[in-house]
N, C-alpha and C positions, 0 to 999 in steps of 0.2 A: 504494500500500500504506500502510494507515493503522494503527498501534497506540498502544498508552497505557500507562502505567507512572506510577503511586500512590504517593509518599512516605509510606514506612512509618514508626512510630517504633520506635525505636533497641532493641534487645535488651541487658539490663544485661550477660549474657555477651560480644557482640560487641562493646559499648563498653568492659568491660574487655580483650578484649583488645584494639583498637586503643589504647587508652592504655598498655598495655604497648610495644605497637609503636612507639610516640611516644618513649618514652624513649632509643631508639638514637638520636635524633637528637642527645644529649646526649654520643654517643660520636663525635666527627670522623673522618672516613675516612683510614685509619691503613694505608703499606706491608707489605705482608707480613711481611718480614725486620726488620720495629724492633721495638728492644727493648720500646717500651711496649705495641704489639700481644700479643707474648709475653705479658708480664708480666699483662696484662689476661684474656687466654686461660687461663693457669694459676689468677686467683685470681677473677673478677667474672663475673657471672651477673643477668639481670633479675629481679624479683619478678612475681608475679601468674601462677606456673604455666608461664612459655614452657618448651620443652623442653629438657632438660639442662641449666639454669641455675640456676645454688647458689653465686654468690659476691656481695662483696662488695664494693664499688670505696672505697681510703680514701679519704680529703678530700684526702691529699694530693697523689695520681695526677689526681683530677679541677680539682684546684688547679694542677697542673702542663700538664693538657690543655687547662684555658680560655688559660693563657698563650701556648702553642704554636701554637693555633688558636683565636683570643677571636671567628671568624666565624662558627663552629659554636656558639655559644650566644647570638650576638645576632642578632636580623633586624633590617635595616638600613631605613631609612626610603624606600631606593630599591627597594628589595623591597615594602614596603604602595604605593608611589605606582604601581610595576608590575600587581600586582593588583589596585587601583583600575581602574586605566585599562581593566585587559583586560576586567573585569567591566561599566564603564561601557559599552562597544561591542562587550558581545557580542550577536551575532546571525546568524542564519541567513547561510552563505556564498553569495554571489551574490545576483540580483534574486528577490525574495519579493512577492506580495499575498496579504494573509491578511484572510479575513471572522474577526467578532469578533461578542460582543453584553457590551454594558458595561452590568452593572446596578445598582441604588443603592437602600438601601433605611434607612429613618431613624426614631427611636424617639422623636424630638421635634419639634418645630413651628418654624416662624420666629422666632414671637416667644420661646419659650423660646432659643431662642441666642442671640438679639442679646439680650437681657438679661441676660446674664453675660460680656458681651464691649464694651469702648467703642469698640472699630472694627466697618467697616462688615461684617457678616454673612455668611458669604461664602452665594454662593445653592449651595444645596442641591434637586437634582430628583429626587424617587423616581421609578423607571423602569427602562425600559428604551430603551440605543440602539444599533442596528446600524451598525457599523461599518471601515471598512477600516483596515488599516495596510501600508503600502509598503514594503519595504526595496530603495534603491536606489544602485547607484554612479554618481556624478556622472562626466563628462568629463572633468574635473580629479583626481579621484582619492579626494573628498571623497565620504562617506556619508551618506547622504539618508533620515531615516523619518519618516514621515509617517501624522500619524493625521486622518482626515476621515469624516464622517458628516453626511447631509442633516437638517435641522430638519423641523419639523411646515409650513412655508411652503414647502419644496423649496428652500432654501438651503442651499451646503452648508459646515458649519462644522471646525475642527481647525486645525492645527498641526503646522509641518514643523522639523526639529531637524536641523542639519547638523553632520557633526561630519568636521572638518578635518582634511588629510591629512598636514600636513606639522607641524601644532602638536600637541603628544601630549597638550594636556588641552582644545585648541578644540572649544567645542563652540556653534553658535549657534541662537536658538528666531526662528524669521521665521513671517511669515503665509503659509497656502495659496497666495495669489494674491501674486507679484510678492515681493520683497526685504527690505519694512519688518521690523525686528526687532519681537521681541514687549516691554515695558518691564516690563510685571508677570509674574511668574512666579508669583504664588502664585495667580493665575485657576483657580478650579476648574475641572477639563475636564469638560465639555459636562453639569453640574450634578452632577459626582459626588463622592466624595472626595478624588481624585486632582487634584491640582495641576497645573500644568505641570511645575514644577521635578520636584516626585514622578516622572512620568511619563519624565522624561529622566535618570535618579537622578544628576542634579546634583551629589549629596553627594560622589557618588563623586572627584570631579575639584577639588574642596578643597583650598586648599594642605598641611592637615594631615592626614595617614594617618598610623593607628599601625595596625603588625600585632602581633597580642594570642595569637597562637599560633592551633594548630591544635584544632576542635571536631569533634565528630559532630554532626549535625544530621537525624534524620528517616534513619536509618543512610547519610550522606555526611559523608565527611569531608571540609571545609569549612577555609578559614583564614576567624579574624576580624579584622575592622576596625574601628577605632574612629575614624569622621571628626568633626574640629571645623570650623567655618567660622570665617573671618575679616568683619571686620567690614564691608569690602567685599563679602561674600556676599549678607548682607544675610534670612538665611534668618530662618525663624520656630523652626527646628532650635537646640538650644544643643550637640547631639551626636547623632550615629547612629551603632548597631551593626549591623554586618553579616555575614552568613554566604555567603562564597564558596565554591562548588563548586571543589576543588582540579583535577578531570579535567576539569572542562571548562568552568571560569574565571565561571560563571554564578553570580550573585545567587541567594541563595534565600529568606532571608528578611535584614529589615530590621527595627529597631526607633528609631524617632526620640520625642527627648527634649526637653522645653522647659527652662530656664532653673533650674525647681525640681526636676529629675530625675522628672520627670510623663512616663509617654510619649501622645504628641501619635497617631501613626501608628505604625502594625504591619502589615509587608507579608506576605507569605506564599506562597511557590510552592507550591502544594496538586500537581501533576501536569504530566507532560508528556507529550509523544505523538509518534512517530517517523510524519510521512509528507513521502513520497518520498523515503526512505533519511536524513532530517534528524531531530534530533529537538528539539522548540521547546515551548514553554511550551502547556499547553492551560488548566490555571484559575492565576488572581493574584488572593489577595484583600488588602482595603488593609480595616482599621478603625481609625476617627479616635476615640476614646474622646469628648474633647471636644465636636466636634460629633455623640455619637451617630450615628453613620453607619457603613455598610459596604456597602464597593462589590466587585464582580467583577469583573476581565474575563476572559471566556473564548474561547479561538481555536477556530471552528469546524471551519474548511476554509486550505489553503493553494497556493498553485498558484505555479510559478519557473518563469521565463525558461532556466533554465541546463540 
């Protein structure tokens, strides 16, 4: 059984009222029988139309509530490293192969890139290529996905990404064939916009996560992230922002920055699609502004072991 479901954008009524809804999160969860419960019940109420609400909270109740409870108005950094990590590895439960077609399509040439860049140009393919990606559990306990597609010679090319079971941000890029690590990560995959690092969303697993509160995005409500790298990263990112699906921990879109607050890359979960009772990404699209490019990948078909 196969369906689809379309990311719609946001309705200004149901984004107000989810930002009304937001606001109780500013209220901590208060005993029945306390006095401050009372006291808030008798005089405070939300704005933006909720039902029955007509008061007004003074500074000094909510000055006195941050003190009492100062967990309910900060999110803690173990909180964004949490969300990071669930959103870095989320994917379909159990063993998956899923056909794909990744396509790339570019509004510039060669030589126009490498001339506004002193490194070496990364290759660019307009195209199309079909493709597999694996999701698998290891013996050990470690997660295995794996993306491969045959070349024009019947070689077949990609990259497998293990991500370790016992270390909460391990995560390692090896070749198809046998153990060697990959050393570049910013290798475009298989000539398209996507990077390696892109592909495995790296950023995620940073030692810096800030959580920036909660947004709508495309009517989901989403927590944002704001990752920085460190200098051992080694990325071409100087920041990425993120929109996490809060029900169900998944990436939806991405926006990475260079160094001048230029964005570099713009992800974009355009749709997903429920088959065999799962439901998984069906379009992802990535545009590089810089290099003029934008690439797709799209999940045709999926078929699981479980």
């Amino acid at each position: 059984m196969k369906g689809s479901c379309q990311l719609s954008a946001v309705s200004p009524r149901r984004s107000l009222r989810r930002s009304a809804g937001s606001l109780q999160l500013l209220i901590p969860v208060l005993n029945k029988g306390s006095f401050l419960l009372r006291a808030l019940r008798a005089s405070v109420v939300f704005p933006f139309g909720l039902p029955h609400s007509a008061f007004r909270v003074p500074r000094s109740a909510i000055l006195l509530l941050f003190i009492l409870h100062p967990s309910s108005f900060i999110l803690s950094a173990e909180d964004a490293d949490k969300i990071a990590h669930d959103a870095m590895r989320a994917s379909p439960r159990g063993d998956w192969t899923l056909s794909a077609v990744l396509s790339t399509s570019t509004q510039s040439d060669d030589s126009d890139r490498s001339s506004k860049t002193k490194k070496r140009p990364p290759v660019i393919t307009p195209g199309e290529r079909v493709l597999a990606i694996r999701f698998q559990r290891l013996e050990n306990g470690s997660r295995e996905v794996r993306y491969q597609s045959k070349n024009a010679e019947g070689n077949m090319e990609g990259v497998r990404f293990i991500f370790e079971k016992d270390d909460r941000k391990g995560m390692r890029m090896v070749q198809l064939a046998g153990d060697d690590p990959i050393r570049d990560a910013q290798i475009q995959f298989l000539g398209s916009a996507f990077s390696l690092d892109d592909l495995s969303l790296r950023f995620l697993a940073w030692s810096s996560q800030e959580l920036k509160g909660e947004e709508t995005w495309r009517d989901r409500a989403c927590w944002k992230l704001v990752s920085h790298p460190a200098s051992s990263d080694a990325s071409p990112y100087a920041k990425v922002e993120s929109w996490v699906d809060k029900q169900y921990r998944a990436p939806l879109k991405a926006v990475a920055y260079d160094a001048n607050g230029m964005i570099v890359k713009e992800f974009n979960v355009r749709s997903f699609q429920q088959i065999e009772g799962a439901w998984m990404l069906k379009h992802l699209d990535l545009n590089a502004p810089p290099l003029k490019t934008r690439s797709r990948l799209e999940i045709l078909d999926a078929k699981t072991k479980d």
